[in-house]
PDB file of the backbone (N, CA, C, O) and the ligand in Angstrom, with CONECT records:
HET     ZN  A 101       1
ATOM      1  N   UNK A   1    -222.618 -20.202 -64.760  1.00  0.00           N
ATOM      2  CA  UNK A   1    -223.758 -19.313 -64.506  1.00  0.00           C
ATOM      3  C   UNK A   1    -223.499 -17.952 -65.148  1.00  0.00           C
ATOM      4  O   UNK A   1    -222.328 -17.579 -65.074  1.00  0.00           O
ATOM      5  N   UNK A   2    -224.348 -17.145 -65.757  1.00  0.00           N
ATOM      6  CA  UNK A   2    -224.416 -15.961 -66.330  1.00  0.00           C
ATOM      7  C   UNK A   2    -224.301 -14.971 -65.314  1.00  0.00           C
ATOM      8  O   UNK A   2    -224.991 -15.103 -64.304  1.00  0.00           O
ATOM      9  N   UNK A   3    -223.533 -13.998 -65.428  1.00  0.00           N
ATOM     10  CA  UNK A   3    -223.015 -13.035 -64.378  1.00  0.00           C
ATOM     11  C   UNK A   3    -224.605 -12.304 -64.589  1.00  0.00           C
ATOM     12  O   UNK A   3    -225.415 -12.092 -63.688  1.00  0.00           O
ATOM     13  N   UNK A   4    -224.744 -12.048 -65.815  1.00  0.00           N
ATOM     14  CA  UNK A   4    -225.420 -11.322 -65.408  1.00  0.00           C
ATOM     15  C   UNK A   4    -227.374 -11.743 -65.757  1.00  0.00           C
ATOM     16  O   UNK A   4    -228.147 -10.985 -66.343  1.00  0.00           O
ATOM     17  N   UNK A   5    -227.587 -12.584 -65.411  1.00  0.00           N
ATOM     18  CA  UNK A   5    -228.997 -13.352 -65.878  1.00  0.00           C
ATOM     19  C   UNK A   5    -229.948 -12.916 -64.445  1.00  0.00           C
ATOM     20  O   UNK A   5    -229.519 -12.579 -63.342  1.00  0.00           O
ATOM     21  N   UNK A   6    -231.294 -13.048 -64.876  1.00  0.00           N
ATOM     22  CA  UNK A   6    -231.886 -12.160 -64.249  1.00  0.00           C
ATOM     23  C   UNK A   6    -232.656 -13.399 -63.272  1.00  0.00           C
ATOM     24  O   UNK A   6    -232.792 -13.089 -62.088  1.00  0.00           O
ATOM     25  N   UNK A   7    -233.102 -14.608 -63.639  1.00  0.00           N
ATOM     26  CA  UNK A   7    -233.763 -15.159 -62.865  1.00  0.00           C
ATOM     27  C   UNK A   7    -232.980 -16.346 -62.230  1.00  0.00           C
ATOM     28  O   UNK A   7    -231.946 -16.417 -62.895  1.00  0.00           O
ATOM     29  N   UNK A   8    -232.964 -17.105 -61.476  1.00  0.00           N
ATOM     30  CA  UNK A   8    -232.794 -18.733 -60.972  1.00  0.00           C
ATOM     31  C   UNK A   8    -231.501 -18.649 -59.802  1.00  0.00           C
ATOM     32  O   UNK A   8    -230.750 -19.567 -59.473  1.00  0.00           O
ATOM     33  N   UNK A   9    -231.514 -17.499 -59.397  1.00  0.00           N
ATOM     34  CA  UNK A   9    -230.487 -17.077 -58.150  1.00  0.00           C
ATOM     35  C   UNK A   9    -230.930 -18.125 -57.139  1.00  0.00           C
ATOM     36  O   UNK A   9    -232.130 -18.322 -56.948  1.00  0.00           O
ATOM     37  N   UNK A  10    -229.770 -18.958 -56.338  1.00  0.00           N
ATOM     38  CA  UNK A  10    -230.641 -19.787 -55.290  1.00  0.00           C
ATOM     39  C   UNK A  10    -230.485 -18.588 -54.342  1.00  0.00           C
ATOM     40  O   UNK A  10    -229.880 -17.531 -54.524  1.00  0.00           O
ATOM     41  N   UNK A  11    -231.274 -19.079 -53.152  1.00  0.00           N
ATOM     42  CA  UNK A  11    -232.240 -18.376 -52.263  1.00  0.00           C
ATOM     43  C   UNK A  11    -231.241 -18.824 -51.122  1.00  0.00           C
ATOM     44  O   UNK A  11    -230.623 -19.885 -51.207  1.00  0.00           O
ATOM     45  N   UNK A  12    -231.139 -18.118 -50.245  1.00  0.00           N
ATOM     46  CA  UNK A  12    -230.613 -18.383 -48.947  1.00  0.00           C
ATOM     47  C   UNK A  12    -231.808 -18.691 -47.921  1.00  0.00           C
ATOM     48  O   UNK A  12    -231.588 -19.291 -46.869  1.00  0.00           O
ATOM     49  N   UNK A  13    -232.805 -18.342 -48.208  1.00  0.00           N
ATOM     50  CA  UNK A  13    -233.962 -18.783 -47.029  1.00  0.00           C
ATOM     51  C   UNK A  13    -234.677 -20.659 -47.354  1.00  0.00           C
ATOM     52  O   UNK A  13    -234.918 -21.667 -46.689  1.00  0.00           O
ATOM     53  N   UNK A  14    -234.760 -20.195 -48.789  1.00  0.00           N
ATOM     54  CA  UNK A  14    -235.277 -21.613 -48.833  1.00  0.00           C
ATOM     55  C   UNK A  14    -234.870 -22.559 -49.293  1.00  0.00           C
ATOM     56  O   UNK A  14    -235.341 -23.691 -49.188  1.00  0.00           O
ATOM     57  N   UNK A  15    -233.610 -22.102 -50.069  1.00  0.00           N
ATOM     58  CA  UNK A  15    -233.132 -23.088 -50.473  1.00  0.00           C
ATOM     59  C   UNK A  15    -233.047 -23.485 -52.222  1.00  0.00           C
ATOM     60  O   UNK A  15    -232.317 -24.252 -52.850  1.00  0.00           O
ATOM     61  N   UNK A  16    -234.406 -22.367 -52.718  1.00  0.00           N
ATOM     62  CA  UNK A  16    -234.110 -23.063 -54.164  1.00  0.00           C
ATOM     63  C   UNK A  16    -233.779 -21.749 -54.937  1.00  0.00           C
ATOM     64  O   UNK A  16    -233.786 -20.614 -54.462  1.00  0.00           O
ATOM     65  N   UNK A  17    -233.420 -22.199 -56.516  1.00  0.00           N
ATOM     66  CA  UNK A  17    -233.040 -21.161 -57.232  1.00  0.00           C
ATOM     67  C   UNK A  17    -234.049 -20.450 -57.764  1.00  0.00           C
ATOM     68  O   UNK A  17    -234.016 -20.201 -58.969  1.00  0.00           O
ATOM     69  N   UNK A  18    -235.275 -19.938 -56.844  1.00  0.00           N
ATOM     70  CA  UNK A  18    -235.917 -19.226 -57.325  1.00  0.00           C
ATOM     71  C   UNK A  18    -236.109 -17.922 -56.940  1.00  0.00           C
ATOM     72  O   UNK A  18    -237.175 -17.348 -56.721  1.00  0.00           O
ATOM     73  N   UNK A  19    -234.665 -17.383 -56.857  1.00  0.00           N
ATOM     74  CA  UNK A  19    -234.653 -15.790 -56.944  1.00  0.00           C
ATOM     75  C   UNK A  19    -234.442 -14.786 -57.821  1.00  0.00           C
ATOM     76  O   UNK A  19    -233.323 -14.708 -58.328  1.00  0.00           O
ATOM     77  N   UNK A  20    -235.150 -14.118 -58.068  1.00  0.00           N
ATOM     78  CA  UNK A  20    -234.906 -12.750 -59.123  1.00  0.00           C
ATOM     79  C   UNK A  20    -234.200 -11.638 -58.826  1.00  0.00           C
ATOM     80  O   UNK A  20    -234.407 -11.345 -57.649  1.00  0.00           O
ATOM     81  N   UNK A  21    -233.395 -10.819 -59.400  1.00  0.00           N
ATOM     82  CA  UNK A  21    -232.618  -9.817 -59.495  1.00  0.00           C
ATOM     83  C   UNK A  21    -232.838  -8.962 -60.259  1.00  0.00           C
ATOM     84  O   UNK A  21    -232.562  -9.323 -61.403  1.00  0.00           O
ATOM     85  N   UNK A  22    -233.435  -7.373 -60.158  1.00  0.00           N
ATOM     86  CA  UNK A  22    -233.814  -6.668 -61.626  1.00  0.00           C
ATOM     87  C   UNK A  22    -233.436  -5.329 -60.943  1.00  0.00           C
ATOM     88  O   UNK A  22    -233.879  -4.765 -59.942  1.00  0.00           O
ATOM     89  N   UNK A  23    -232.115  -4.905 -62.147  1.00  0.00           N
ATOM     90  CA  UNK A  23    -231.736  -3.861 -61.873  1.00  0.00           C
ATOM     91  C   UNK A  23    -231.904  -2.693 -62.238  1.00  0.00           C
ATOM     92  O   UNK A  23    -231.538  -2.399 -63.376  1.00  0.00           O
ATOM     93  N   UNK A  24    -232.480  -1.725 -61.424  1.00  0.00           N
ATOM     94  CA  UNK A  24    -232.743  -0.632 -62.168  1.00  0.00           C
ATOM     95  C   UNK A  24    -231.813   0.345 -62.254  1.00  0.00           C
ATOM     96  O   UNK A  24    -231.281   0.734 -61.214  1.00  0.00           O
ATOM     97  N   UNK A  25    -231.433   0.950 -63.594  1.00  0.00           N
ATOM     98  CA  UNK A  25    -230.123   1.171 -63.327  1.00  0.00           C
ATOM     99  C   UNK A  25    -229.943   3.114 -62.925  1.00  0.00           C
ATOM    100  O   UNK A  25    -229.037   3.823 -62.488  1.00  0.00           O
ATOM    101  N   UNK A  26    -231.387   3.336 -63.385  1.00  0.00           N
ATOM    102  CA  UNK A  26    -231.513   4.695 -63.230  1.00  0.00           C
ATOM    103  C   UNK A  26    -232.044   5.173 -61.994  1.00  0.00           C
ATOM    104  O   UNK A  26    -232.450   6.334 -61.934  1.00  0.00           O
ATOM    105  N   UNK A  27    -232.094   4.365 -60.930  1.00  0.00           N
ATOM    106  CA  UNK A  27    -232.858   4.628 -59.545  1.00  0.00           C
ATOM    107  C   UNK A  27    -231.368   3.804 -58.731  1.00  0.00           C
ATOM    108  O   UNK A  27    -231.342   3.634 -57.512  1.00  0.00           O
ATOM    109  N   UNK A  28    -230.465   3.461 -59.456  1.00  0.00           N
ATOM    110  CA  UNK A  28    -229.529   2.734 -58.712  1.00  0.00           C
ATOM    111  C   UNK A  28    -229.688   2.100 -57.930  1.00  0.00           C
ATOM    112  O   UNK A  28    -228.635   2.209 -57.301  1.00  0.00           O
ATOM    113  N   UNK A  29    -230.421   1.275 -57.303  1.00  0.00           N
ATOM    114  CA  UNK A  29    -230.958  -0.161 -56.953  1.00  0.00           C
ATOM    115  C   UNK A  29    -231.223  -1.391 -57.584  1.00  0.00           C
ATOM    116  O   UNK A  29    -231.251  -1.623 -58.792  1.00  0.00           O
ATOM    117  N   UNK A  30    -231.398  -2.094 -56.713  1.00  0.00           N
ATOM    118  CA  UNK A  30    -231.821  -3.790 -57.748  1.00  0.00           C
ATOM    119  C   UNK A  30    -232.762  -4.223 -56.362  1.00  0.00           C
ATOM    120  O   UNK A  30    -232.568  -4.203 -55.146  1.00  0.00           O
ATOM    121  N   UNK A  31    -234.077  -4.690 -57.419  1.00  0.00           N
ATOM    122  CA  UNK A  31    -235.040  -5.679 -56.657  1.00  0.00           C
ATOM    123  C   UNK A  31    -234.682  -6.918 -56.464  1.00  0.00           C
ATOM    124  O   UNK A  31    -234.368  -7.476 -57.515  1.00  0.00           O
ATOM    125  N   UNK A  32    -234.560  -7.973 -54.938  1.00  0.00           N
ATOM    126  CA  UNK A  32    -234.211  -9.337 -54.881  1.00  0.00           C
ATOM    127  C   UNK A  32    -235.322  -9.734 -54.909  1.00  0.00           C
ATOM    128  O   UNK A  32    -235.905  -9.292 -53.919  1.00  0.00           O
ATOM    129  N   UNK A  33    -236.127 -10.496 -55.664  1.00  0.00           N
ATOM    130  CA  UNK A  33    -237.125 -11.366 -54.533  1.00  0.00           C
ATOM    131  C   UNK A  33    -237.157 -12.563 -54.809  1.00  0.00           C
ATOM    132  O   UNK A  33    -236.772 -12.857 -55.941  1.00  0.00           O
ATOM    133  N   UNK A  34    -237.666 -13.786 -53.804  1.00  0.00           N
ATOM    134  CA  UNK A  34    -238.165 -15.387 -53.957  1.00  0.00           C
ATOM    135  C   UNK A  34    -239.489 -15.017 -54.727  1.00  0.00           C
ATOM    136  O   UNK A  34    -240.245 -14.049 -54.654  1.00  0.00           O
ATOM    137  N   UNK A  35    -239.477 -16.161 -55.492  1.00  0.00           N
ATOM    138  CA  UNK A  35    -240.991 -16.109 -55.848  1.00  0.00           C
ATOM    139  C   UNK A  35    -241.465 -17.225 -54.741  1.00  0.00           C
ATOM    140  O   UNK A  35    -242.642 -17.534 -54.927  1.00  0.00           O
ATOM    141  N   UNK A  36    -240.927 -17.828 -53.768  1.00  0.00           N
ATOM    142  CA  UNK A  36    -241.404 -19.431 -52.944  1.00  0.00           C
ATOM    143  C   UNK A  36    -241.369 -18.878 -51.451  1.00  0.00           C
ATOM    144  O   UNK A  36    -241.997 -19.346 -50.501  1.00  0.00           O
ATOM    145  N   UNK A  37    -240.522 -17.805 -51.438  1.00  0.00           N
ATOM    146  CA  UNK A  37    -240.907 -17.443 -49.713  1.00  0.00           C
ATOM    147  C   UNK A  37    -240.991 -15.707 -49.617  1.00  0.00           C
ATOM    148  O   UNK A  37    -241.425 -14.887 -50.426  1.00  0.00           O
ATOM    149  N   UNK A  38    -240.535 -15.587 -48.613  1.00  0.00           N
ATOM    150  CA  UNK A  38    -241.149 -13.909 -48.649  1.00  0.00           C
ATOM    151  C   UNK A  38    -240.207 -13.001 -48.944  1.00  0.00           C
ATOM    152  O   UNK A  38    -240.305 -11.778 -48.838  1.00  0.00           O
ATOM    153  N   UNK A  39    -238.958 -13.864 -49.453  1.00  0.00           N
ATOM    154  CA  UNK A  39    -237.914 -12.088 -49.153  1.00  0.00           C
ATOM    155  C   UNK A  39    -238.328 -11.476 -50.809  1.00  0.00           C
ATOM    156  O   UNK A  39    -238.428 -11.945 -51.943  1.00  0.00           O
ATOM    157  N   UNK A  40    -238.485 -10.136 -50.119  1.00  0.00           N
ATOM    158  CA  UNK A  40    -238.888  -9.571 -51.580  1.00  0.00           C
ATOM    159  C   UNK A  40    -238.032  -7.775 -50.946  1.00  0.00           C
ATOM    160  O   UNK A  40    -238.565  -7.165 -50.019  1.00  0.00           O
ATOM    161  N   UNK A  41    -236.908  -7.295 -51.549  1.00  0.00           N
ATOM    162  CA  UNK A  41    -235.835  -6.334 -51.184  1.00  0.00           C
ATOM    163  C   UNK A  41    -235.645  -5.312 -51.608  1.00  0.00           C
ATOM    164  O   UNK A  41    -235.558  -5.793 -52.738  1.00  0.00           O
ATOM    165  N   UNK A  42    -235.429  -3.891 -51.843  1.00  0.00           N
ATOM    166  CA  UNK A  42    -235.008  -3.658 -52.641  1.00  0.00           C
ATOM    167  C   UNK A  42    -233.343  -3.021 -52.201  1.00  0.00           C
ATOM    168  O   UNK A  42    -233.155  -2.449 -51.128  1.00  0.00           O
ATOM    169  N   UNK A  43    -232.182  -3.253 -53.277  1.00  0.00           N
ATOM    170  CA  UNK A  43    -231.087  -2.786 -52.183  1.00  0.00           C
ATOM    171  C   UNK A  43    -230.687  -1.627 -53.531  1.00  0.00           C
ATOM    172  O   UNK A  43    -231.028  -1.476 -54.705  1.00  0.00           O
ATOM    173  N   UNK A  44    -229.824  -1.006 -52.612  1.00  0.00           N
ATOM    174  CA  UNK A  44    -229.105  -0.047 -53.413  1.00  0.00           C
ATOM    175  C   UNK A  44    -227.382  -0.708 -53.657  1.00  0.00           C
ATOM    176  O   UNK A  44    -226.488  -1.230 -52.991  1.00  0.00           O
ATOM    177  N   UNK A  45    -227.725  -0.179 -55.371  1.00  0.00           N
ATOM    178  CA  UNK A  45    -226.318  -1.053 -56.217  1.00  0.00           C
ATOM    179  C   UNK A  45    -225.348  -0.061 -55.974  1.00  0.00           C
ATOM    180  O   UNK A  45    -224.219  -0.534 -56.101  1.00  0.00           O
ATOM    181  N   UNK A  46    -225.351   0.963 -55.716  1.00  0.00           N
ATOM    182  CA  UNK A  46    -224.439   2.047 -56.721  1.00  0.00           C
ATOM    183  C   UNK A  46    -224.190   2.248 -58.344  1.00  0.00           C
ATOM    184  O   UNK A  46    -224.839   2.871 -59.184  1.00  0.00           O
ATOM    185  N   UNK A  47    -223.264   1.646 -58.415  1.00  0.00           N
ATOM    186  CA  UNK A  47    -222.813   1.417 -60.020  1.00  0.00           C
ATOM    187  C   UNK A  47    -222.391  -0.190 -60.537  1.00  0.00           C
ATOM    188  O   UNK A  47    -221.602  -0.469 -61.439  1.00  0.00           O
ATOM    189  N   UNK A  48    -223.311  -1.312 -59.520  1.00  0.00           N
ATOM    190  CA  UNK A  48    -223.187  -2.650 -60.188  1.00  0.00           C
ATOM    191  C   UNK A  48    -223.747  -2.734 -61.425  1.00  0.00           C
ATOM    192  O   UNK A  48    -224.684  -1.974 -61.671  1.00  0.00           O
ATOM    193  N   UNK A  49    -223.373  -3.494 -62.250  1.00  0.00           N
ATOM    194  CA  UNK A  49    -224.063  -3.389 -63.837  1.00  0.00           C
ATOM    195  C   UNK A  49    -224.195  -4.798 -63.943  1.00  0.00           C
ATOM    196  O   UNK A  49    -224.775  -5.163 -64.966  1.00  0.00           O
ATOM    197  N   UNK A  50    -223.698  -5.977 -62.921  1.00  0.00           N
ATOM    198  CA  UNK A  50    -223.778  -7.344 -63.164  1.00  0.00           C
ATOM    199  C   UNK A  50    -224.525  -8.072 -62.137  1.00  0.00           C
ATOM    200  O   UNK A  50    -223.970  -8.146 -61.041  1.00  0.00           O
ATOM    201  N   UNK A  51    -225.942  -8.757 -62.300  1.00  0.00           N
ATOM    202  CA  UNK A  51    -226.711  -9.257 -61.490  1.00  0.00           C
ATOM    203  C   UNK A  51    -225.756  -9.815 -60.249  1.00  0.00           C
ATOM    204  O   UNK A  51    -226.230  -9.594 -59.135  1.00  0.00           O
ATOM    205  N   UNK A  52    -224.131 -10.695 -60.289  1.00  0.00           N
ATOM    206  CA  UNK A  52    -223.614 -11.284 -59.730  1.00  0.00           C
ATOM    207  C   UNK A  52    -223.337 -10.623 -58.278  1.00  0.00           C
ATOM    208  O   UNK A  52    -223.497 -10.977 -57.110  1.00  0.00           O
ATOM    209  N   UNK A  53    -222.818  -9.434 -58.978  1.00  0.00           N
ATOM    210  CA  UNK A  53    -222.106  -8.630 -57.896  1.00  0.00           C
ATOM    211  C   UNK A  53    -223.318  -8.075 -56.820  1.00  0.00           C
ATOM    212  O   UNK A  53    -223.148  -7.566 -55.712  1.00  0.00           O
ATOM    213  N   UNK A  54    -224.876  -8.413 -57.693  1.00  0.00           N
ATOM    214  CA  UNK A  54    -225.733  -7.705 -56.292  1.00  0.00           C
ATOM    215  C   UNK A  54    -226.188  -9.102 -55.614  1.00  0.00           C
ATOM    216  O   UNK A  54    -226.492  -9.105 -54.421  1.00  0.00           O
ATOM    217  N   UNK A  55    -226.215  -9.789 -56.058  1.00  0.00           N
ATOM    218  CA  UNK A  55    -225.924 -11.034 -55.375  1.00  0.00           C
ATOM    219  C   UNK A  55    -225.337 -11.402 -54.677  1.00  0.00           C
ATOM    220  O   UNK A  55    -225.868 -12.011 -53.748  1.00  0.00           O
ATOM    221  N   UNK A  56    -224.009 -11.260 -54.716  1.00  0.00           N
ATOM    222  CA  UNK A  56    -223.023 -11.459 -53.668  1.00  0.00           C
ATOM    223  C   UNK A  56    -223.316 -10.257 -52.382  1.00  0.00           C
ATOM    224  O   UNK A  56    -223.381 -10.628 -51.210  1.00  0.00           O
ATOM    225  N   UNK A  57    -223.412  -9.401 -52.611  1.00  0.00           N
ATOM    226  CA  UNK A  57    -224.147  -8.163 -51.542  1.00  0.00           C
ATOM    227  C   UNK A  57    -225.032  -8.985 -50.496  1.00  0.00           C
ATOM    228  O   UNK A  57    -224.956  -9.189 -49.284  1.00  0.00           O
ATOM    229  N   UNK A  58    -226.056  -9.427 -51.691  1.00  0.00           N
ATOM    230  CA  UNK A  58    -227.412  -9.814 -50.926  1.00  0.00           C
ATOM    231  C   UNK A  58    -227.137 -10.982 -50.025  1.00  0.00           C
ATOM    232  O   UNK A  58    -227.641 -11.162 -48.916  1.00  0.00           O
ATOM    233  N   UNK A  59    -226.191 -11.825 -50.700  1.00  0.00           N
ATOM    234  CA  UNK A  59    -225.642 -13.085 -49.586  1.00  0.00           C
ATOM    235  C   UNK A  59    -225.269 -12.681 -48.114  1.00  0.00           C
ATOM    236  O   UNK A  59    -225.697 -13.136 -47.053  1.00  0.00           O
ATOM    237  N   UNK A  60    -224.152 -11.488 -48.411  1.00  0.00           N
ATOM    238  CA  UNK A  60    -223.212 -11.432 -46.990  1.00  0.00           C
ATOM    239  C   UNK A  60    -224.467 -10.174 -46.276  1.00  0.00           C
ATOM    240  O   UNK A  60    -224.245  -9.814 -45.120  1.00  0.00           O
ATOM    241  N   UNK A  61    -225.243  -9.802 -46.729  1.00  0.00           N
ATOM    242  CA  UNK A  61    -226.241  -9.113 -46.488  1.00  0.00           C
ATOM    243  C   UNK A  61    -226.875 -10.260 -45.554  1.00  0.00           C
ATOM    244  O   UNK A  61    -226.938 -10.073 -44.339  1.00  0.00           O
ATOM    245  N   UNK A  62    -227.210 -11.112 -45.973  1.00  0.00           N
ATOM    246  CA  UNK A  62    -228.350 -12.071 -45.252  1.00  0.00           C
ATOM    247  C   UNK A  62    -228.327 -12.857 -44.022  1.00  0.00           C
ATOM    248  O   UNK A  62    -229.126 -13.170 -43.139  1.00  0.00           O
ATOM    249  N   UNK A  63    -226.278 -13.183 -44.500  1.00  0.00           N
ATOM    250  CA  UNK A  63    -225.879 -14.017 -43.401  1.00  0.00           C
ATOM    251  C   UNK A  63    -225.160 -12.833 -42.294  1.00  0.00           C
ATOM    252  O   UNK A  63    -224.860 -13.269 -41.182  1.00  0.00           O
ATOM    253  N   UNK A  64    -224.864 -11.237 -42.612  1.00  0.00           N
ATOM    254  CA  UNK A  64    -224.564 -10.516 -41.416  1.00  0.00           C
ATOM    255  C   UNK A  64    -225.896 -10.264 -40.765  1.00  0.00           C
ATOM    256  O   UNK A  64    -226.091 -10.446 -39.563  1.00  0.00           O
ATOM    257  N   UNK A  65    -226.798  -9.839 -41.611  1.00  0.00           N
ATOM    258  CA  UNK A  65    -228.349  -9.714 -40.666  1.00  0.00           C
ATOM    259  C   UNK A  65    -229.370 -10.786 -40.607  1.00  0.00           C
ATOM    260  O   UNK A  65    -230.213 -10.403 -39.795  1.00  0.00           O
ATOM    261  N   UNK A  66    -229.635 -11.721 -40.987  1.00  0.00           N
ATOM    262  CA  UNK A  66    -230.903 -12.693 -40.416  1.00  0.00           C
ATOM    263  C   UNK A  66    -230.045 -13.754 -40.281  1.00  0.00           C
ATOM    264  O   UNK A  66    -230.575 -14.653 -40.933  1.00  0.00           O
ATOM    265  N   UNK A  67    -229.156 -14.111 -39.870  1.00  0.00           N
ATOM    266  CA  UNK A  67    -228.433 -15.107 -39.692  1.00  0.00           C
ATOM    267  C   UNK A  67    -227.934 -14.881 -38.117  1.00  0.00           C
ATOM    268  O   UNK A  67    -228.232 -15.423 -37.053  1.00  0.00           O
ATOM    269  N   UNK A  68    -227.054 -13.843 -38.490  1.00  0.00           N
ATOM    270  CA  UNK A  68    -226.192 -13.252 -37.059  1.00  0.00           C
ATOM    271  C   UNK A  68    -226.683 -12.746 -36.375  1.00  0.00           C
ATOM    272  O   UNK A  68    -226.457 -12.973 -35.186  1.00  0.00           O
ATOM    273  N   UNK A  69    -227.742 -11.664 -36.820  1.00  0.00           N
ATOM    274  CA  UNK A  69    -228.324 -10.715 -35.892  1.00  0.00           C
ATOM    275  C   UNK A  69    -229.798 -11.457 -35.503  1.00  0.00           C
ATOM    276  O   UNK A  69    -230.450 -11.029 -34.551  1.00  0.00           O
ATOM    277  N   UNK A  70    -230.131 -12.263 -36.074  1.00  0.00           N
ATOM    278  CA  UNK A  70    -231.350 -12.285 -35.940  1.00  0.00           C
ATOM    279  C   UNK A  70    -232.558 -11.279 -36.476  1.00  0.00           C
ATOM    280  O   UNK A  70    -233.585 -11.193 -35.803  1.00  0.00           O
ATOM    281  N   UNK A  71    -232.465 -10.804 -37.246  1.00  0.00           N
ATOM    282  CA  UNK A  71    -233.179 -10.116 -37.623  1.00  0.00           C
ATOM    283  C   UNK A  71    -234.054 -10.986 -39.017  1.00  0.00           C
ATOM    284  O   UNK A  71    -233.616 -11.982 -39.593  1.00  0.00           O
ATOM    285  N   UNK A  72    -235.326 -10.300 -39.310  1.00  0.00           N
ATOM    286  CA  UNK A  72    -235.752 -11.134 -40.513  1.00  0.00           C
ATOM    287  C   UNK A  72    -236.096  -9.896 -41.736  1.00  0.00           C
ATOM    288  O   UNK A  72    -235.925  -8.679 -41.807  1.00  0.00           O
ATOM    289  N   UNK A  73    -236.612 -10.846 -42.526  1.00  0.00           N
ATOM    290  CA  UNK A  73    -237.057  -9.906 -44.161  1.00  0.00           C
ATOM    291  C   UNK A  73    -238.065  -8.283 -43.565  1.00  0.00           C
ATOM    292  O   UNK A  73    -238.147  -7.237 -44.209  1.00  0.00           O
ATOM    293  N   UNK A  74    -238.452  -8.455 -42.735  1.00  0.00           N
ATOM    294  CA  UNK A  74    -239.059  -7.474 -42.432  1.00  0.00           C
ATOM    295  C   UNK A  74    -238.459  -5.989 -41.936  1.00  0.00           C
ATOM    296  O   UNK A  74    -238.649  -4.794 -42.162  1.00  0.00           O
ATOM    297  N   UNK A  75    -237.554  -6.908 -41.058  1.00  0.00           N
ATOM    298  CA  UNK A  75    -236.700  -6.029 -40.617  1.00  0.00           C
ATOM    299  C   UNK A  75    -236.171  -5.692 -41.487  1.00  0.00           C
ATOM    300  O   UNK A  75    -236.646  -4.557 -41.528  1.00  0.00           O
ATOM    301  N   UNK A  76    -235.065  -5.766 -42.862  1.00  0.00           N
ATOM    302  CA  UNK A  76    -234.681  -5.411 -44.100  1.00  0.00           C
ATOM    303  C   UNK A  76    -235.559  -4.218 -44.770  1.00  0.00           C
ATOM    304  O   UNK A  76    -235.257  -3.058 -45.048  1.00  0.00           O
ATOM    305  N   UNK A  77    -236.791  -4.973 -44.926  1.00  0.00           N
ATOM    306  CA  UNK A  77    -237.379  -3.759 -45.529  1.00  0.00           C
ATOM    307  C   UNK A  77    -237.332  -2.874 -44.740  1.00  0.00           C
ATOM    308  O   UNK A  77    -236.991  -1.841 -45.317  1.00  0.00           O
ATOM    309  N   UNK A  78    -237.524  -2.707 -43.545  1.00  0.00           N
ATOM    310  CA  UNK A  78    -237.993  -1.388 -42.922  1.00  0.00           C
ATOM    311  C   UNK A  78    -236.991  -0.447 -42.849  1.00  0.00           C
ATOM    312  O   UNK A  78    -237.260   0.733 -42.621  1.00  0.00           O
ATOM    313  N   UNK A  79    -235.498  -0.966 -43.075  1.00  0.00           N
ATOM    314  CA  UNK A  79    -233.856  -0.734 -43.867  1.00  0.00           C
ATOM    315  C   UNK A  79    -232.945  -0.570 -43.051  1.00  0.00           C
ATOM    316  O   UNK A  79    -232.337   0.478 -42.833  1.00  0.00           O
ATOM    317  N   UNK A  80    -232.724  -2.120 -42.302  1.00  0.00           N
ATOM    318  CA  UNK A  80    -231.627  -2.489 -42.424  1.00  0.00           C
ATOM    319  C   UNK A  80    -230.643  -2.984 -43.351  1.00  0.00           C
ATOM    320  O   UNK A  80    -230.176  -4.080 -43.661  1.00  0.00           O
ATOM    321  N   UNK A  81    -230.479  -1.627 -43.721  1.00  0.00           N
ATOM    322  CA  UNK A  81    -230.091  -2.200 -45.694  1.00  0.00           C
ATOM    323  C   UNK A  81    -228.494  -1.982 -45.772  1.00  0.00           C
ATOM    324  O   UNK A  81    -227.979  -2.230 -46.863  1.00  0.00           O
ATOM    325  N   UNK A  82    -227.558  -1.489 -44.598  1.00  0.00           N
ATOM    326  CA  UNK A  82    -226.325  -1.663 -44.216  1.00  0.00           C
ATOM    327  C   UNK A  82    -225.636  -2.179 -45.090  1.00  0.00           C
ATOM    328  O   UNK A  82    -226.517  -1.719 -45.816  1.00  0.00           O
ATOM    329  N   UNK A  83    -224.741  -2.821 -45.962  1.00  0.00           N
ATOM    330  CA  UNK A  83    -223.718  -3.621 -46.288  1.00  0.00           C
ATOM    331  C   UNK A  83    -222.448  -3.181 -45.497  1.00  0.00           C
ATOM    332  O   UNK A  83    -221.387  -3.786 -45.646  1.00  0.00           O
TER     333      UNK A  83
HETATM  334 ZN    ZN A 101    -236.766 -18.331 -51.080  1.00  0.00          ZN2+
END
């Protein structure tokens, strides 16, 4: 897999690789979203420069809050944006 490729991330909600990653590098964030279910994110990178590494964020991101906590995509946006 391309560290740093922008589309076909699998999804932790639904299951398929249809997640996007687009980093903006001058607002220091990266947009996650499914195009198949609702998580649509935006997180703050710092200084990631490789789609992978905000990926991996967004994973342990997902499974410490809508997994553990119970919390959902909504709750995220409204920013529980913690790592
Ligand atoms: Zn999805």
């Amino acid at each position: 897999m391309n560290p740093n490729q922008k589309n076909g991330w699998l999804c932790p909600s639904c299951g398929t690789k249809s997640m996007s990653i687009d980093i903006n590098k001058n607002e220091k964030n990266a947009k996650v979203k499914c195009s198949l279910c609702n998580i649509d994110l935006k997180i703050n990178t710092n200084n990631y420069s490789e789609t992978i590494d905000i990926y991996g964020d967004f994973i342990d991101l997902y499974h410490e809050n809508i997994e553990k906590k119970n919390l959902t995509i909504t709750d995220l946006q409204k920013g529980f944006l913690e790592f």
